[in-house]
Every structure is written in structure tokens, then in C-alpha cells.
N, CA, C and O atoms as a GROMACS GRO file, in nm:
protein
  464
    1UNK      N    1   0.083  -0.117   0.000
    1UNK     CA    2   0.000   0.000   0.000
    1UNK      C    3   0.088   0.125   0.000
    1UNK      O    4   0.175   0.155   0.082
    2UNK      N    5   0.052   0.185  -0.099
    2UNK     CA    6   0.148   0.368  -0.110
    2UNK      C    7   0.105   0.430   0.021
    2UNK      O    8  -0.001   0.420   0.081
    3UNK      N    9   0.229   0.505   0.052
    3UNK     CA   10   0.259   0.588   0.148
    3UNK      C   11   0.206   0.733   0.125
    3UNK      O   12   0.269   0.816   0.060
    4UNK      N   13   0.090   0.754   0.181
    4UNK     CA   14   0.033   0.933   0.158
    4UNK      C   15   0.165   0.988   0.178
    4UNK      O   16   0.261   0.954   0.246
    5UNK      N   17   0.134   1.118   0.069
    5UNK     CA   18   0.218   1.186   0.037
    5UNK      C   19   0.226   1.328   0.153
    5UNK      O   20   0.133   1.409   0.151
    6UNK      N   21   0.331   1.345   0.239
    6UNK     CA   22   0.293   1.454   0.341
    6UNK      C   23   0.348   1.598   0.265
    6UNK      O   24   0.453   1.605   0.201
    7UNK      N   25   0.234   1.731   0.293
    7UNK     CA   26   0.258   1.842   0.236
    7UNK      C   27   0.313   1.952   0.366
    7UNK      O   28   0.281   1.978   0.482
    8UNK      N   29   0.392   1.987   0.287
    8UNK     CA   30   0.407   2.059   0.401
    8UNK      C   31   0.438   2.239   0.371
    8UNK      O   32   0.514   2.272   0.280
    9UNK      N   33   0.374   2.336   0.452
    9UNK     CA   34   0.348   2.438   0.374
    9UNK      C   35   0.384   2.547   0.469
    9UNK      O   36   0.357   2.544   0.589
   10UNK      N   37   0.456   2.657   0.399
   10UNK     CA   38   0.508   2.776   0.489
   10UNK      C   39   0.458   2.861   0.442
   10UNK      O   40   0.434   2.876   0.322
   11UNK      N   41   0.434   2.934   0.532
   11UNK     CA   42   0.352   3.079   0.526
   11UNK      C   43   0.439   3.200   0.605
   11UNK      O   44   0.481   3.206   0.720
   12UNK      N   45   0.445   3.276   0.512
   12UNK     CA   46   0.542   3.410   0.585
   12UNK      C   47   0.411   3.516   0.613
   12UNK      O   48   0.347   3.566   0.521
   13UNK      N   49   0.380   3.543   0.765
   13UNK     CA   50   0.240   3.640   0.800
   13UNK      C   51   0.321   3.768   0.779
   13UNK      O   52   0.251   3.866   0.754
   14UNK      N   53   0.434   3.786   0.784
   14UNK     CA   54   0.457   3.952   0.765
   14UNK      C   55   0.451   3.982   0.615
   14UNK      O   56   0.439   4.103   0.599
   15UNK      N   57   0.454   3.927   0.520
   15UNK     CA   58   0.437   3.965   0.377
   15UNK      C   59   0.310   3.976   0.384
   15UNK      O   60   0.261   4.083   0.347
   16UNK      N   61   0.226   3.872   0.431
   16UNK     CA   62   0.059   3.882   0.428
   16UNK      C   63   0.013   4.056   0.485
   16UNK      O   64  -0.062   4.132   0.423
   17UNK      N   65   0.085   4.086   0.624
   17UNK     CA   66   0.059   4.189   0.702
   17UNK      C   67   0.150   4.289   0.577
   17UNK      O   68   0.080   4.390   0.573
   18UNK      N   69   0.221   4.303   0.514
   18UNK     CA   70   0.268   4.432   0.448
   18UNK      C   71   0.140   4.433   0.344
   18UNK      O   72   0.073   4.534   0.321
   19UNK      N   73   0.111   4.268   0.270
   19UNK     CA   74   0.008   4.330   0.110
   19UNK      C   75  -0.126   4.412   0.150
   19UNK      O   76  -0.183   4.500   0.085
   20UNK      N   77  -0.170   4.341   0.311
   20UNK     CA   78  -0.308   4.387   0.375
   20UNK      C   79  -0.284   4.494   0.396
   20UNK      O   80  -0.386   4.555   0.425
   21UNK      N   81  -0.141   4.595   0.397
   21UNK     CA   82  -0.148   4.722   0.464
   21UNK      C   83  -0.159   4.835   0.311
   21UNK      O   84  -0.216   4.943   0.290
   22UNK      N   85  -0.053   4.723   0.206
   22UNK     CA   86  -0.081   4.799   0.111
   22UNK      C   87  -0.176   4.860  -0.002
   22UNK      O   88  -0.181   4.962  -0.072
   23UNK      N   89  -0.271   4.710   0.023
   23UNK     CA   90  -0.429   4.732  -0.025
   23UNK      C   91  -0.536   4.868   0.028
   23UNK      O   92  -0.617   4.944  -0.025
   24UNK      N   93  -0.475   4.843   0.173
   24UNK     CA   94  -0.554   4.976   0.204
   24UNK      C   95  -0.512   5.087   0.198
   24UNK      O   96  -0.584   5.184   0.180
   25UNK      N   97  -0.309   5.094   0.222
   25UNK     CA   98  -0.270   5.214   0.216
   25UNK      C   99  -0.204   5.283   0.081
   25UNK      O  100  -0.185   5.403   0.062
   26UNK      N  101  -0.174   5.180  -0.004
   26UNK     CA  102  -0.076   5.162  -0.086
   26UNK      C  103  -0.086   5.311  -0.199
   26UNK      O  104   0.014   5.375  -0.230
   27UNK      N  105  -0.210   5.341  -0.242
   27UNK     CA  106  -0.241   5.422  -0.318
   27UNK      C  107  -0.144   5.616  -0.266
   27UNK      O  108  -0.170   5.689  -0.171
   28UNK      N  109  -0.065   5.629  -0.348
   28UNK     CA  110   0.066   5.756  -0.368
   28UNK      C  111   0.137   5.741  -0.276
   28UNK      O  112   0.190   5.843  -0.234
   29UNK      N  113   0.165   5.619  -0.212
   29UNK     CA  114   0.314   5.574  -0.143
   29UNK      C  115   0.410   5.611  -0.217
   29UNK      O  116   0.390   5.648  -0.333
   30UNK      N  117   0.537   5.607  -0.158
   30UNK     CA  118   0.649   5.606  -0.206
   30UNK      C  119   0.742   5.466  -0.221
   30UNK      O  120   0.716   5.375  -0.143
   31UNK      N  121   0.823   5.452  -0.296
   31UNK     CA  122   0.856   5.337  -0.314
   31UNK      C  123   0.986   5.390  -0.337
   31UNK      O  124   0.991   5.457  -0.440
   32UNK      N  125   1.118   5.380  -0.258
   32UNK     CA  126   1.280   5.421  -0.322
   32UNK      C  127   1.334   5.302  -0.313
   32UNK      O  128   1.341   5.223  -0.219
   33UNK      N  129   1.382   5.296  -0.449
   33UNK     CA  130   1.481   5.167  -0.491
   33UNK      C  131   1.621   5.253  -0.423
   33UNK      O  132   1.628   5.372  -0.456
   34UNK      N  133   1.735   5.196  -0.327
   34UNK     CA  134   1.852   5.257  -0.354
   34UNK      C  135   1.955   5.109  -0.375
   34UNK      O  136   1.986   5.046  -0.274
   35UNK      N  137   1.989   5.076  -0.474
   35UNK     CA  138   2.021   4.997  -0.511
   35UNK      C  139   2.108   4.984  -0.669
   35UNK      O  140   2.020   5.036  -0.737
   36UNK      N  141   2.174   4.963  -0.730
   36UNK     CA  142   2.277   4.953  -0.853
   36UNK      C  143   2.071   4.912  -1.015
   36UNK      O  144   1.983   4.826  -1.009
   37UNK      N  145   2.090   4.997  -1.092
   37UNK     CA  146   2.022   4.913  -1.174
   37UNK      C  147   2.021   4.738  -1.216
   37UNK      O  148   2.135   4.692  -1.226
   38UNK      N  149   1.924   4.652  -1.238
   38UNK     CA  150   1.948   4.525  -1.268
   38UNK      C  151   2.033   4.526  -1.401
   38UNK      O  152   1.978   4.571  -1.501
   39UNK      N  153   2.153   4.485  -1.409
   39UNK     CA  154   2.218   4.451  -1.529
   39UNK      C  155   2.242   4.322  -1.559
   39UNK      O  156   2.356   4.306  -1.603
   40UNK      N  157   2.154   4.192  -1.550
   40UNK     CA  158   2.098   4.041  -1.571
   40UNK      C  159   2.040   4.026  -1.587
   40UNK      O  160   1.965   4.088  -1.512
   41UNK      N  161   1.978   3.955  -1.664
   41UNK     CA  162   1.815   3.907  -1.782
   41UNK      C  163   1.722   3.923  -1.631
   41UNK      O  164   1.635   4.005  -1.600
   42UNK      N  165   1.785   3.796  -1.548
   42UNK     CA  166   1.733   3.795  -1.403
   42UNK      C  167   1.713   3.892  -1.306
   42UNK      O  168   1.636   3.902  -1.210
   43UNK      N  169   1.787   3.950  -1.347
   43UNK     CA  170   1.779   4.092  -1.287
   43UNK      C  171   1.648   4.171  -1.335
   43UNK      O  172   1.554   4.223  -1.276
   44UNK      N  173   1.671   4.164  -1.417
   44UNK     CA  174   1.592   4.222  -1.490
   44UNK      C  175   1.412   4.188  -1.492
   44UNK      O  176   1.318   4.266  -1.487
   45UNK      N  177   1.415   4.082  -1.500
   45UNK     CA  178   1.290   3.991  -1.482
   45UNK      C  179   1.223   4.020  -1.342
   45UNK      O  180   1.105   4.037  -1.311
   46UNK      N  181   1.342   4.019  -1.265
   46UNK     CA  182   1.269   4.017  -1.113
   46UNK      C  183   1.224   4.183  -1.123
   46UNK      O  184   1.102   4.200  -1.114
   47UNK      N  185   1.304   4.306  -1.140
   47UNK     CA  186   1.270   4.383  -1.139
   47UNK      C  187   1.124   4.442  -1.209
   47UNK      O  188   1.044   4.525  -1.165
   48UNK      N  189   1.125   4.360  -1.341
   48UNK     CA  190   0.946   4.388  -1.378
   48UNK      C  191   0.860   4.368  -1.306
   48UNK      O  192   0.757   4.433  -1.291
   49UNK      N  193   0.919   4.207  -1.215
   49UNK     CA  194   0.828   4.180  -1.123
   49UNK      C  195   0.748   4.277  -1.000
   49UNK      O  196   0.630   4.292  -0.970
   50UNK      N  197   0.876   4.331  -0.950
   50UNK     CA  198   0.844   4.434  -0.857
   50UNK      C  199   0.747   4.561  -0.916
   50UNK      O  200   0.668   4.601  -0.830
   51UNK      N  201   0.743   4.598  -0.984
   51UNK     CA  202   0.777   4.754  -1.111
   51UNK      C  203   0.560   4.703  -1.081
   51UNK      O  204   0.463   4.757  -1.028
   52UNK      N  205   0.583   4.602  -1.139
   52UNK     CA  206   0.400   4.530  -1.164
   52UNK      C  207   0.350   4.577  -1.075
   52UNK      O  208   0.261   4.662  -1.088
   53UNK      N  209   0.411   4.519  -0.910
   53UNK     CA  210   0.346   4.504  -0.786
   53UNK      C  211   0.314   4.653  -0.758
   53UNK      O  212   0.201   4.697  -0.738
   54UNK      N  213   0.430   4.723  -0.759
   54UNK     CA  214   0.401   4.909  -0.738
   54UNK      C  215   0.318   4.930  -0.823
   54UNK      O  216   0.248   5.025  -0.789
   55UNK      N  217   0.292   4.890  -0.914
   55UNK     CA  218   0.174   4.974  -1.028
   55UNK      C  219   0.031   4.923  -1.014
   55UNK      O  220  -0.076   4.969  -1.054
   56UNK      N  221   0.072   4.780  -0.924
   56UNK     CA  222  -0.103   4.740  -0.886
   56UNK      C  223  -0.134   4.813  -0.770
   56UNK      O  224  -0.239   4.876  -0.774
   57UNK      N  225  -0.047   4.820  -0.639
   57UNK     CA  226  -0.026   4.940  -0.516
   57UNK      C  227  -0.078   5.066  -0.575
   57UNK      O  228  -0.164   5.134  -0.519
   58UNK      N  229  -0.016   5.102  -0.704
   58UNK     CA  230  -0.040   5.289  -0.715
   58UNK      C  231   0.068   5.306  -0.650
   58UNK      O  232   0.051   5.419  -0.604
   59UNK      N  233   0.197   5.260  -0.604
   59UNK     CA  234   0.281   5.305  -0.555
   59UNK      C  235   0.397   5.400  -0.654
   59UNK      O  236   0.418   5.344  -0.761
   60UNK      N  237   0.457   5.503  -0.638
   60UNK     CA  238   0.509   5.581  -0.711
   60UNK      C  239   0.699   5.544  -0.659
   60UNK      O  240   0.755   5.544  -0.550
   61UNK      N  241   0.753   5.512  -0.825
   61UNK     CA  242   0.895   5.428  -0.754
   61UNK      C  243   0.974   5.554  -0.779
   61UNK      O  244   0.950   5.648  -0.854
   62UNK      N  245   1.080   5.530  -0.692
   62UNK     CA  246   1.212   5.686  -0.708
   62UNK      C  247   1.343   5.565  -0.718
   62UNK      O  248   1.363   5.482  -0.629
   63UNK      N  249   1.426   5.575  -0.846
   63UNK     CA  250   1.570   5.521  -0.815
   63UNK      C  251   1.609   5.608  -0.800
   63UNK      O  252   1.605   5.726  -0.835
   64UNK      N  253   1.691   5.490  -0.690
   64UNK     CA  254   1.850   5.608  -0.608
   64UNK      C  255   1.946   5.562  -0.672
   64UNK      O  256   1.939   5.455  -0.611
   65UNK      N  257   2.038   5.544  -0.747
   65UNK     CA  258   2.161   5.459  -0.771
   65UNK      C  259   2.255   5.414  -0.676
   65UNK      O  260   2.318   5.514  -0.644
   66UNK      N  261   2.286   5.344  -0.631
   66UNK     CA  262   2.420   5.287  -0.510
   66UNK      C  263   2.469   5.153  -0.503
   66UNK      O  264   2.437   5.046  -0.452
   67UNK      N  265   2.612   5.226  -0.616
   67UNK     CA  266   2.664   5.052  -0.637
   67UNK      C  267   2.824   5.076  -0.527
   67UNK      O  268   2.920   5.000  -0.532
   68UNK      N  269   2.818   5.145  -0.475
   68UNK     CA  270   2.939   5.142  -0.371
   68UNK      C  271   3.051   5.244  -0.466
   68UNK      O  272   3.121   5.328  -0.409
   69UNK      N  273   3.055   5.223  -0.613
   69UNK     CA  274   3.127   5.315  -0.686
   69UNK      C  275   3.087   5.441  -0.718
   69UNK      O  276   2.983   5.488  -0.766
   70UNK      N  277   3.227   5.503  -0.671
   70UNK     CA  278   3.184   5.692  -0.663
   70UNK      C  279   3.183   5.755  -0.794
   70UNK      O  280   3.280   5.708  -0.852
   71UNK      N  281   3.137   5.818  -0.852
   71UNK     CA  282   3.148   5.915  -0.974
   71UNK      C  283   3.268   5.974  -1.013
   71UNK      O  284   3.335   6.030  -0.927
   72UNK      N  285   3.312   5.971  -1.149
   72UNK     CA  286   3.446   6.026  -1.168
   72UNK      C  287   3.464   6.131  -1.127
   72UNK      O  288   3.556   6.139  -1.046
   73UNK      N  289   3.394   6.248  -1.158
   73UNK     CA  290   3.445   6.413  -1.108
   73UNK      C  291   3.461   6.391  -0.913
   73UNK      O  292   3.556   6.446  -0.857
   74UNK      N  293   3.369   6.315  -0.838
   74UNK     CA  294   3.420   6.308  -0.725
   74UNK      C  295   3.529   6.224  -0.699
   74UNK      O  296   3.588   6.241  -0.592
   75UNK      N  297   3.562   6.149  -0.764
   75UNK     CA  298   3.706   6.069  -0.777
   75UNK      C  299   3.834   6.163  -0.768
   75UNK      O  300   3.934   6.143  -0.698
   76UNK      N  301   3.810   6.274  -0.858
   76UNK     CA  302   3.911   6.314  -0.946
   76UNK      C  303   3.958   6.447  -0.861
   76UNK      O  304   4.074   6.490  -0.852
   77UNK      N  305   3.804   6.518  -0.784
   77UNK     CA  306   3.785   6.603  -0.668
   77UNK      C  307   3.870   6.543  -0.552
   77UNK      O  308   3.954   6.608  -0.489
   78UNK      N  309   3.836   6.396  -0.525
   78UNK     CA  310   3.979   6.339  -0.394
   78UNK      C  311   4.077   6.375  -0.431
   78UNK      O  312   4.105   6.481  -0.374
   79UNK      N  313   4.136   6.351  -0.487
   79UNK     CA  314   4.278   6.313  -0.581
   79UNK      C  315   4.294   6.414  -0.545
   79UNK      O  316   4.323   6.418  -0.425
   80UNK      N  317   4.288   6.551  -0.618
   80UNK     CA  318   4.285   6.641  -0.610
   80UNK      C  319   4.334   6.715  -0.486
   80UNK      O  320   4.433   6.787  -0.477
   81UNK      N  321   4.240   6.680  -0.384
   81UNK     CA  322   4.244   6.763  -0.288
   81UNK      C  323   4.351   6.702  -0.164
   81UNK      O  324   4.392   6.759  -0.063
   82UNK      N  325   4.380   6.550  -0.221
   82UNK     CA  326   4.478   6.440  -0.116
   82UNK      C  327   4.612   6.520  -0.159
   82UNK      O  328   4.690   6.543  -0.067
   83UNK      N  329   4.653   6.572  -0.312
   83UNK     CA  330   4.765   6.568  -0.297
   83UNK      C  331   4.890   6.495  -0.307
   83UNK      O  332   5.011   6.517  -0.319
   84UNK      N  333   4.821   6.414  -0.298
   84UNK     CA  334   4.924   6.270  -0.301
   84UNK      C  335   5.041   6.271  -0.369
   84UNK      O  336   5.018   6.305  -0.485
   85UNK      N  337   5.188   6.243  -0.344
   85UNK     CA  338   5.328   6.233  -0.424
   85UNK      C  339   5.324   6.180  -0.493
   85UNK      O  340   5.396   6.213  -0.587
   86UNK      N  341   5.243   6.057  -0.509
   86UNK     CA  342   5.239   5.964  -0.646
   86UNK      C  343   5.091   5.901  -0.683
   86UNK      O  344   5.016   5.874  -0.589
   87UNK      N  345   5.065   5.886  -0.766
   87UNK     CA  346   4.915   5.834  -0.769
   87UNK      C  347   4.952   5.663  -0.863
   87UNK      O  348   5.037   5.622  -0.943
   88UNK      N  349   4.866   5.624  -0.814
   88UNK     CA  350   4.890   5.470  -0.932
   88UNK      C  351   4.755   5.457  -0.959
   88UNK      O  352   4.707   5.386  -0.870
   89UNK      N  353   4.655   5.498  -1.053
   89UNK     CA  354   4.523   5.463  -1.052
   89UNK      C  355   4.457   5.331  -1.087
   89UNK      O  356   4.468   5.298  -1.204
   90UNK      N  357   4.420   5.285  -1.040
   90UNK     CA  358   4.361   5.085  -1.028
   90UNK      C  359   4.208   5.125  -1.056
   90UNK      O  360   4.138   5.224  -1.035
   91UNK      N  361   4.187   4.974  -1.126
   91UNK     CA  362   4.000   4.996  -1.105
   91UNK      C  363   3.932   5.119  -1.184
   91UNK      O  364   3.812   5.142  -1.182
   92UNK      N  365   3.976   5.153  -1.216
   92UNK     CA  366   3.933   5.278  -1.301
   92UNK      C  367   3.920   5.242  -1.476
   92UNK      O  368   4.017   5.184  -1.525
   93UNK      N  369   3.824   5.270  -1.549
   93UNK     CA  370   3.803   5.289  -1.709
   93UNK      C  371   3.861   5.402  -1.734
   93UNK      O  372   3.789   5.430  -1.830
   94UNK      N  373   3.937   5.498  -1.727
   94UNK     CA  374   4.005   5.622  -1.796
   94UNK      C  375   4.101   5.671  -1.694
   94UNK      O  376   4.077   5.778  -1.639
   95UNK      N  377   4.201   5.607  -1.665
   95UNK     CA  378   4.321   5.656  -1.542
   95UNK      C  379   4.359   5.741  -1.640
   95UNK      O  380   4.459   5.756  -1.569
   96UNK      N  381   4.377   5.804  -1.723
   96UNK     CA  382   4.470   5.925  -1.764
   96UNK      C  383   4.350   6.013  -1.745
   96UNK      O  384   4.412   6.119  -1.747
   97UNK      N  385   4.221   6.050  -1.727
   97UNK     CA  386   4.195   6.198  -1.688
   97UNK      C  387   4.237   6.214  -1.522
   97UNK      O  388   4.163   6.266  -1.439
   98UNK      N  389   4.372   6.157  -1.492
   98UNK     CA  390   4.411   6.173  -1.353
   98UNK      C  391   4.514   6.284  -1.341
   98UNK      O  392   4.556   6.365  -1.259
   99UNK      N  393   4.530   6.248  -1.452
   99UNK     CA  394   4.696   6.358  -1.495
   99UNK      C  395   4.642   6.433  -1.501
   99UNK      O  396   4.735   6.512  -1.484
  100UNK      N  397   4.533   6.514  -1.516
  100UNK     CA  398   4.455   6.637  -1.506
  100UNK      C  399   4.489   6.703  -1.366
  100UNK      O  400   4.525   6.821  -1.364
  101UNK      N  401   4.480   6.639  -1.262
  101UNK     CA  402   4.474   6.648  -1.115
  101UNK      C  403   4.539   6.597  -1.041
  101UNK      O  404   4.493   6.586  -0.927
  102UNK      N  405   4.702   6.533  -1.077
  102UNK     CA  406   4.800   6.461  -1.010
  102UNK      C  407   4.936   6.513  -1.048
  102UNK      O  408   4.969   6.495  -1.166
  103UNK      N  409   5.000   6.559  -0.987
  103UNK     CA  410   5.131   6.585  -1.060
  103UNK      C  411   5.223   6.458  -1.117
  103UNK      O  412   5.300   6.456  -1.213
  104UNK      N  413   5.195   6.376  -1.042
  104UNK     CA  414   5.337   6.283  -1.051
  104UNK      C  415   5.165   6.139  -1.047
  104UNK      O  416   5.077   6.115  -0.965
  105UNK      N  417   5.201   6.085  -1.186
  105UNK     CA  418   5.124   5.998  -1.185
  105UNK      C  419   5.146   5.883  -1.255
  105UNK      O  420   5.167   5.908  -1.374
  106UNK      N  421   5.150   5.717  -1.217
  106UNK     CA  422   5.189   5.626  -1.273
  106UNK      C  423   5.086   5.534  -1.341
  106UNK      O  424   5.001   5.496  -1.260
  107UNK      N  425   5.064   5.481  -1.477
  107UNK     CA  426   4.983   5.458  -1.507
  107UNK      C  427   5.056   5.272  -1.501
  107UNK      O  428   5.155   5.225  -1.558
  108UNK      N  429   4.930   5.193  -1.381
  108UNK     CA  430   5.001   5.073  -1.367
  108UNK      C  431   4.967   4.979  -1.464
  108UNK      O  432   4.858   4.985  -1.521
  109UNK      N  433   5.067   4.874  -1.494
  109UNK     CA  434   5.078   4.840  -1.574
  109UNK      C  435   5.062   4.627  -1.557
  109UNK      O  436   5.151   4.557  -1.510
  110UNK      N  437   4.971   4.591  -1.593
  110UNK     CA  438   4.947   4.450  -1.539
  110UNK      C  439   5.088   4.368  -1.519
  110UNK      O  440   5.164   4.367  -1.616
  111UNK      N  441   5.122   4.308  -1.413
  111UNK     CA  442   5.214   4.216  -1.435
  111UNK      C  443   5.364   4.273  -1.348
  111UNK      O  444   5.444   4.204  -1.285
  112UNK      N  445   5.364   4.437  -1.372
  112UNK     CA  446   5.489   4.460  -1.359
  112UNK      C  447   5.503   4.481  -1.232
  112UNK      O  448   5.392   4.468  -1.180
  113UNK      N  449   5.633   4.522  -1.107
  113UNK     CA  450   5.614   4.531  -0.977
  113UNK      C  451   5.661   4.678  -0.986
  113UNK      O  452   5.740   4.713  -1.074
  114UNK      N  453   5.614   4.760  -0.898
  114UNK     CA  454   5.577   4.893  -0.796
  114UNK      C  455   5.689   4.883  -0.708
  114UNK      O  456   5.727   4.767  -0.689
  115UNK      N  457   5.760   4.985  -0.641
  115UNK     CA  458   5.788   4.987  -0.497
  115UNK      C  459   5.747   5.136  -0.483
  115UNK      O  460   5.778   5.236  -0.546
  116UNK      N  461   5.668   5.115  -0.382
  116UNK     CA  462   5.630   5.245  -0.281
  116UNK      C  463   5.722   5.276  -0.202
  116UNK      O  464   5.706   5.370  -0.123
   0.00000   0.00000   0.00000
């Protein structure tokens, strides 16, 4: 004789308690993404997902951008204002607009060794 099949089922009540709050309150909320844009299909996908949910809410979305990376002119504003005797710029897509704002500047070079 087969063995019933046991189900077993989770329920998260605080998502339940946010949709019940948003049904009633949801209409010209605010909604701030601060977070990097999705740049993955998946990314991307999930984000429609969300985008739906605010538009069934009436919720109104604000991106913030914040991927931990600072903007070049404030990059270039440190630099600038550090002074620094030597600069070696890493991590960067355009290390020569450094020479703009560095006197003494080394553009590093993969592989080779540095002494500080």
C-alpha cells in the first residue's frame, strides 16, 4: 500500500501583514529603490516583477543609484584635494583623466612590480 504523500506548507504572515497594509494604504506611497540598476536578464525579470506590484499598489517608484562606486568628477575632486606624491590609478576605465589632477602619476601596468 502507497505511502500518503505529506505536504508541508510555509507561510510568511509579515508579507501577508505588508500586502493587507498595502491594499488599504498603498495608493501615492512612495517606493525608493537605492540599489545599482538590474544589469541580468534575471535581474531584470525580477525587477518587472516588482515595477507590476508598485503599479497594482499605485505606488510611485524613485531610483537612487548605489553601487558602492563613486562618480568620476568626485574621484578626481579626492585626488585632487589628497595631494598625493604619487598616484597609481587601479580599477578605473580612464586613469589618464588623472593627470589632469596629479602631478606625478603612474599609469600601472598588469604584471609589472611597484615599490612604494
Amino acid at each position: 500500500m502507497p505511502r500518503k504523500r505529506e505536504v508541508n506548507w510555509s507561510f510568511d504572515f509579515k508579507k501577508v501583514k505588508i500586502l493587507n497594509y498595502l491594499r488599504a494604504n498603498g495608493d501615492g506611497a512612495r517606493y525608493i529603490h537605492s540599489a545599482s540598476e538590474p544589469y541580468t536578464e534575471e535581474q531584470e525579470i525580477s525587477q518587472d516583477r516588482v515595477d507590476s506590484w508598485l503599479e497594482h499598489f499605485g505606488m510611485h517608484k524613485f531610483q537612487s543609484h548605489c553601487s558602492g562606486h563613486a562618480r568620476g568628477q568626485d574621484l578626481l575632486k579626492a585626488v585632487s584635494e589628497i595631494e598625493a606624491k604619487t598616484l597609481y590609478p587601479i580599477h578605473t576605465e580612464h586613469p589618464e583623466a588623472y593627470k589632469a589632477v596629479s602631478k606625478n602619476m603612474i599609469l600601472v601596468q598588469e604584471g609589472k612590480k611597484y615599490e612604494l
